[in-house]
N, C-alpha and C positions, 0 to 999 in steps of 0.2 A: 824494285820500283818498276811499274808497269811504263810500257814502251810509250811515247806518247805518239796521239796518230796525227797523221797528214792530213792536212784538209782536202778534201775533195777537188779535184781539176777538169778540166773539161777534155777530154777527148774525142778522136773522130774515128768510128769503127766503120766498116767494110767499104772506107773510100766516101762515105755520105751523110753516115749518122751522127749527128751531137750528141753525148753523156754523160753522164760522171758517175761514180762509184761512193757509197755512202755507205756508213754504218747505222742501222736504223736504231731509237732507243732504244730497241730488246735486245739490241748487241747483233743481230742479225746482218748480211751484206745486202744490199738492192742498188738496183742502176735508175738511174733518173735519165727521162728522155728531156730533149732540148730540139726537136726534129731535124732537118735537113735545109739545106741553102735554097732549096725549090720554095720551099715556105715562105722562109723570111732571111734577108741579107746575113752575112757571117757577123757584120759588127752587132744588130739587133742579139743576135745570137750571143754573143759574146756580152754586152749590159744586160740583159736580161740574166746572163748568167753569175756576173759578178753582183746584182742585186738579191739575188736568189740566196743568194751562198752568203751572203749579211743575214738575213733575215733567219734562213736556216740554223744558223749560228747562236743567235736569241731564240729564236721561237720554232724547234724543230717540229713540238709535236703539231701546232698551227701550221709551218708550212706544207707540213705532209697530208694533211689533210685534205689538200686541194687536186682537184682531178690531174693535173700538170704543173710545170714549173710557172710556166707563162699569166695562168690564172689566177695562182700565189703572188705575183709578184704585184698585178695589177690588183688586186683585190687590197693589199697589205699594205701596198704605198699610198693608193689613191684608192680608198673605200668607193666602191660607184652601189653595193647592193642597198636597196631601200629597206627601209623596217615597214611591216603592214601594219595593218592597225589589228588585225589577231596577237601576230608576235608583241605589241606595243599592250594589250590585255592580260598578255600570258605572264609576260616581263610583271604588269604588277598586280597579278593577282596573287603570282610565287612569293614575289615580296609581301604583301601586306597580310598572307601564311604566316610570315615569317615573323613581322612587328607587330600584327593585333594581338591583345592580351585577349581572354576568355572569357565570356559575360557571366553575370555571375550564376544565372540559371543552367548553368556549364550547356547552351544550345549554342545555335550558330549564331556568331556576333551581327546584328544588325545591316554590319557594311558589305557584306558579302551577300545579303539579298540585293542592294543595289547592285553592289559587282555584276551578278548574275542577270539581271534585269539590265542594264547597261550592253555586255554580251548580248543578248537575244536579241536587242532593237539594233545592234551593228554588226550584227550578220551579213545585211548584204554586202556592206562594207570591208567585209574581213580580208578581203584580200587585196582591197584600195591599199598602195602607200598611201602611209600616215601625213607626207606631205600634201595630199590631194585630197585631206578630208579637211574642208572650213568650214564657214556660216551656213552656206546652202545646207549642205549637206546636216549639218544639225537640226536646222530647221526642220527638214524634214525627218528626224528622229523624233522630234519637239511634236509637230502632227500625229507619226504614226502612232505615240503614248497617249496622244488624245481621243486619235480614233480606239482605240486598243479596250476589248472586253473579254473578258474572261469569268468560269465558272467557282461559283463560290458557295458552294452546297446546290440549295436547291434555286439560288438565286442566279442573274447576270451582273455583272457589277465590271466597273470601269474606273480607272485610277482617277484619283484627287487629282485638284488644281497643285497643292503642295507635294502631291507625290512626281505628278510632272515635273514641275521645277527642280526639285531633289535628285530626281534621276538627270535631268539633263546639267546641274551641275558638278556631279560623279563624273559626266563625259570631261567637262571641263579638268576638273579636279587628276583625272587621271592623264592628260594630257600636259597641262604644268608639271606633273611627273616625270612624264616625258622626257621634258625641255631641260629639266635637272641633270640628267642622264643623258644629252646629246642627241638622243631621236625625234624631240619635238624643237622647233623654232621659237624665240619669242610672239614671231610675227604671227604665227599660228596660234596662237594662244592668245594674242590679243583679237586675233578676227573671230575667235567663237567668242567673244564677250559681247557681239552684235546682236547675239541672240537674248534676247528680253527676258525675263522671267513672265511668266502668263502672271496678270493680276485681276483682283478680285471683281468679277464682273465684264470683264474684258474677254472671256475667252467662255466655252461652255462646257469646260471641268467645273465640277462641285465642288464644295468645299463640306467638311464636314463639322458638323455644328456641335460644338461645346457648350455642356452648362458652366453658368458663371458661379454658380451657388447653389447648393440645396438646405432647404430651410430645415429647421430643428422638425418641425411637423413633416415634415414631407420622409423626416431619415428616421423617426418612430415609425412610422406606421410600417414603412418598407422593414422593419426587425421585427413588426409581428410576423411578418411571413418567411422569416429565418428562421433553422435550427440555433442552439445556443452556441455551437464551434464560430460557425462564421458571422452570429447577430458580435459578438465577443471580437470576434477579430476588426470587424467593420466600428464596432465602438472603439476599438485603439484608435482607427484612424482618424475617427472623429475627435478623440480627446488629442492626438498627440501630433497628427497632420504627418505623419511617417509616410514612405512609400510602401505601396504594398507588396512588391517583393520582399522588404526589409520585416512584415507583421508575417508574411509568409515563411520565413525563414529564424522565427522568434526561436530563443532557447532560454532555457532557464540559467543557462552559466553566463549567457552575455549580460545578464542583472547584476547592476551591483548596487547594494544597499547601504553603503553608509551613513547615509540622510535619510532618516524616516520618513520627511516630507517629501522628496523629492529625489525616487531611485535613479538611476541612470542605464541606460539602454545602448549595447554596444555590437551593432552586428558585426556576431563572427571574430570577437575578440582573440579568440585562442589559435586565429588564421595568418597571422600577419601583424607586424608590428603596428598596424593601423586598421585594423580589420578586415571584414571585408565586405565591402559597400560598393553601390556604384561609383564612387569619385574617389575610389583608393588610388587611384594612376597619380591622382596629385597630390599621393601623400598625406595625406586629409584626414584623421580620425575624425571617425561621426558619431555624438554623441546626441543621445534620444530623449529629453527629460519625460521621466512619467510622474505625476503627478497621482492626488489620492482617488481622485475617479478610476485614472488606470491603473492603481495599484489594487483597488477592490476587486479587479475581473482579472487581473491575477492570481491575488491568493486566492482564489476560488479553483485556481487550475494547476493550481505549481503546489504540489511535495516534498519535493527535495530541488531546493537551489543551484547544487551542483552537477544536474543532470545537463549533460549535453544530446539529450533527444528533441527531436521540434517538437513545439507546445501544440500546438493545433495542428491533429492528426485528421486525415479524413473517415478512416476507419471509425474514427467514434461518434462521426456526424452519419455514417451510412450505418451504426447500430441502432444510434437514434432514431433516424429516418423508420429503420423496418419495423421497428420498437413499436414508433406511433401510429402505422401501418394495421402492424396487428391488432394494437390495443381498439383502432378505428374498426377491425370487424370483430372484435370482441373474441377472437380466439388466440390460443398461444402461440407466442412467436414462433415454435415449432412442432406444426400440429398444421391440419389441413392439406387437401388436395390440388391447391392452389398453386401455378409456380411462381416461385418466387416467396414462398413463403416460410420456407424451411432454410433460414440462414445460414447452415452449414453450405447449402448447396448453390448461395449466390456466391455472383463472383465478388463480391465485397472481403472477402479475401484478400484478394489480389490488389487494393487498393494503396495506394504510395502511402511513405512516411509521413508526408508534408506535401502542404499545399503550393500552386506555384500561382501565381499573379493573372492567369488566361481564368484558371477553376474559378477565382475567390471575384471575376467579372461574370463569368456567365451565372452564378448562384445571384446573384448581386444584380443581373438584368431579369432576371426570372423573378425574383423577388417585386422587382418594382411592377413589371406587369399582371400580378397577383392583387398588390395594392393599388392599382392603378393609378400609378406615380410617372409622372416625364422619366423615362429611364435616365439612369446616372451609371459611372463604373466606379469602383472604388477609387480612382485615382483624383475624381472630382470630389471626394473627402478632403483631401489635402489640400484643395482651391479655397476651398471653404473655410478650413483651416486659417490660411492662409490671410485671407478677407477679414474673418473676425477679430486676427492679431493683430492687424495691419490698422482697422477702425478703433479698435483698441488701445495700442498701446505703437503705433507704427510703423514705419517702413523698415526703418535698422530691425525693429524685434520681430518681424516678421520673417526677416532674411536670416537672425541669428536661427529662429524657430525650426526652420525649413533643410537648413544647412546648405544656404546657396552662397555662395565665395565673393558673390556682389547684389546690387540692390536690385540691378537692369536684369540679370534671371529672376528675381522675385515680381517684379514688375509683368513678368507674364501672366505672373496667377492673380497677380490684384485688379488689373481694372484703375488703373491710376486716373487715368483720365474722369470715370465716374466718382474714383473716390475722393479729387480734389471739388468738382463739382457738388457733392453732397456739404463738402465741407464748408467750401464759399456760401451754398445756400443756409446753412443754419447760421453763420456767421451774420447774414442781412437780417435776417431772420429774427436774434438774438438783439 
């Protein structure tokens, strides 16, 4: 049995010096200084060192850390260092690394654009204690995001009224963090609630304009000026109001047909005991009914059922595209002096498996100003969607349709307010 050691004692070396002798955790010996009576009284000397020698006792590798005993002691009993508002970002950026799951286009989760935008506008601040940043100072974050423009191609462009507010509630958002954690105050967190959200007309951010609908004529015309991959893809969303990540990421094995009338659509079935969708976090299987519109632009495309390859490849819309290319100068696809006409030698090669949700908008905004249609993005399919179930057959089947978990999500895409107004009127009417 090993000897058990002495606790360390204070001693006075050449007549002056306070210190003791320790065993450091690598089993190493080192002397800890405690200065001299010129400094500070023998008793100070003496509490200081009987608190040291606690603390060291629980928390060796914390107390040695400290440039001296004195600094240890006061630091460990009575915290006096401030947290900044960097370290107060850094703390939960590390964390929300840690708890955000992955989006499903496996790119960076949405929240960490804000993170990073949050950052950049509290730079000057980084090195404020977190206790000395309140309302003012938000405020004036609140400003600079309004003043704030930036390049975006060949354009200048300057954040939403909603991108404002979004960002200056992240500040908020991450500062109740904080307060969880002992670095923020309540009282601090209730004095950034001072600051207002900018609203519509009040301030001179934009808002950017949404269609409520696009009509059956306006979404023909726009698929003459499509290829048949994405005219095909844009008619799912139309028949089935899916999102379009989810028509992006279609597979032949997530179909399952036991109902002739009425297949069923399960992104990502073979991912997760509930798929995998946007609202898998809360355990949610989402299921897609396809009905016999979407089952005809189906079997037009699907072979074998239990392929797990994505259904709409880009590859086959950039064969298409060269295809009708050539046939438009009446020579063979590969023949001619032309570049770009020899399709071994495009880069259409190199083109992904599947399409993702940005591609199947810009095809989809090019398309309409070919037709010369109010641009739309696929995602106002599903509004649309959404409207005609809802005048239909109403608000519950509009929400079962959609797959929103209540009626007030659905209530964003309907226009409630217009659609009880229609109703009243034909009701007088009648």
């Amino acid at each position: 049995m090993g000897r058990k050691r002495v606790l360390p004692k204070l001693r006075l070396t050449k007549g002056k010096y306070y210190c003791t002798d320790i065993y450091l955790p690598n089993g190493k010996r080192s002397t800890i200084g405690f200065g001299t009576t010129e400094d500070r009284t023998y008793g100070e000397i003496v509490v200081a060192f009987g608190r040291w020698l606690d603390l060291y006792q629980e928390h060796p590798h914390k107390v040695l850390s400290f440039d001296n005993p004195f600094e240890a002691v006061k630091e460990m009993v009575n915290p006096s260092r401030c947290v900044t508002v960097m370290e107060l970002l850094t703390r939960f950026l590390v964390y929300s690394r840690k708890t955000t799951a992955e989006v499903e286009s496996n790119k960076e989760h949405p929240d960490f654009v804000f993170i990073r935008r949050v950052e950049r506008f509290l730079k000057p601040y980084r090195d404020w204690p977190v206790k000395e940043f309140g309302p003012d100072e938000l405020f004036d974050v609140q400003q600079a995001l309004l003043n704030h423009t930036y390049d975006h191609g060949n354009k200048v462009k300057s954040y939403t009224r909603r991108g404002v507010n979004d960002t200056v509630n992240w500040v908020r958002k991450i500062w109740r963090w904080g307060m969880g954690r002992g670095m923020v105050t309540a009282e601090q967190v209730q004095g950034l609630d001072e600051i207002k959200p900018l609203r519509i007309g009040t301030a001179r951010a934009f808002d950017n304009t949404k269609r409520t609908r696009v009509s059956e004529k306006e979404f023909n015309k726009v698929l003459k000026h499509l290829g048949s991959v994405v005219a095909d893809m844009l008619k799912l969303l139309w028949h089935t109001g899916m999102r379009p990540n989810e028509v992006c990421s279609m597979r032949p094995f997530d179909i399952i047909r036991d109902d002739d009338d009425c297949w069923l659509y399960i992104p990502g079935r073979d991912q997760g005991p509930v798929g995998k969708h946007k609202t898998m976090r809360f355990e949610k299987i989402k299921v897609i009914p396809l009905t016999k519109e979407s089952q005809a632009i189906l079997k037009r495309r699907i072979t074998d059922f239990n392929s797990k390859d994505y259904l709409f490849n880009p590859k086959e819309s950039m064969e298409e595209f060269y295809a009708q290319k050539a046939e438009n100068r009446k020579t063979p696809l590969n023949q001619g002096n032309r570049p770009g006409t020899n399709r071994k030698e495009h880069p259409m090669i190199k083109a992904r498996d599947h399409y993702d949700h940005h591609t199947l908008r810009r095809a989809c905004r090019r398309a309409c100003e070919r037709a010369k249609v109010e641009p739309f993005v696929p995602y106002d399919l599903r509004r649309s969607m959404a409207t005609r179930a809802r005048a239909t057959l109403g608000k519950e089947a509009a929400k079962v349709l959609l797959g929103h978990s209540s009626t007030s999500t659905t209530e964003i895409y309907l226009l409630e307010e217009v659609q009880e107004a229609m109703k009243v009127a034909k009701a007088l009417s009648s």
